[in-house]
N, C-alpha and C positions, 0 to 999 in steps of 0.2 A: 231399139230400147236404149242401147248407149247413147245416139246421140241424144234423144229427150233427156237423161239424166244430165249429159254434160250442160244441154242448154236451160235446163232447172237450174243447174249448180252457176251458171253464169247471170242467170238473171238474178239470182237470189245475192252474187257479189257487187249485181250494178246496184240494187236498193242500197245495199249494206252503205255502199260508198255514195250512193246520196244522200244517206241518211248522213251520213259524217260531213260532205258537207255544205250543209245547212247547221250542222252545231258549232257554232261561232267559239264555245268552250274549248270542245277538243282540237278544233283549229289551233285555236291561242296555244292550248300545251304542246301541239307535233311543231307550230315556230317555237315555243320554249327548247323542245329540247331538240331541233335541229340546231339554233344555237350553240346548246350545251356541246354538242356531239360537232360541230366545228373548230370550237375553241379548244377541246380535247385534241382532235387532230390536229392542229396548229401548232399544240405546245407536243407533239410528237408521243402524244399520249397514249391511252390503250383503252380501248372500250370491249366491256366483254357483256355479251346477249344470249341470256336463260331460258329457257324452255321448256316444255316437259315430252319434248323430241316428236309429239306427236304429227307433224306435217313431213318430218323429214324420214318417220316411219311408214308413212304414204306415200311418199315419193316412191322411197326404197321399195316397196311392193310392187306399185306398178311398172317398175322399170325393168322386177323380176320374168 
């Protein structure tokens, strides 16, 4: 039963990521702001990334 869920959960992220790309959109915005997030780092900048913890509260569980 685990491995069927994990291999659900893996097909379900290869769609997710063909779906992304094939959108010529969200391509343009992840080169926008890998740009942004270069030029940040270059100028010895600081970038901070918000969340609402929930993947890292999953992690945290199964690790228990």
């Amino acid at each position: 039963m685990a491995i069927q869920h994990r291999q659900a959960s893996l097909h379900e992220a290869h769609e997710t990521l063909e779906s992304l790309l094939l959108n010529k959109d969200a391509l343009i915005s992840i080169e926008r702001a890998t740009g942004l997030l270069i030029a940040t780092f270059e100028r010895k900048g600081r970038v901070y990334s918000c969340g609402n913890g929930a993947m890292c509260n999953a992690l945290c569980r199964r690790a228990c």
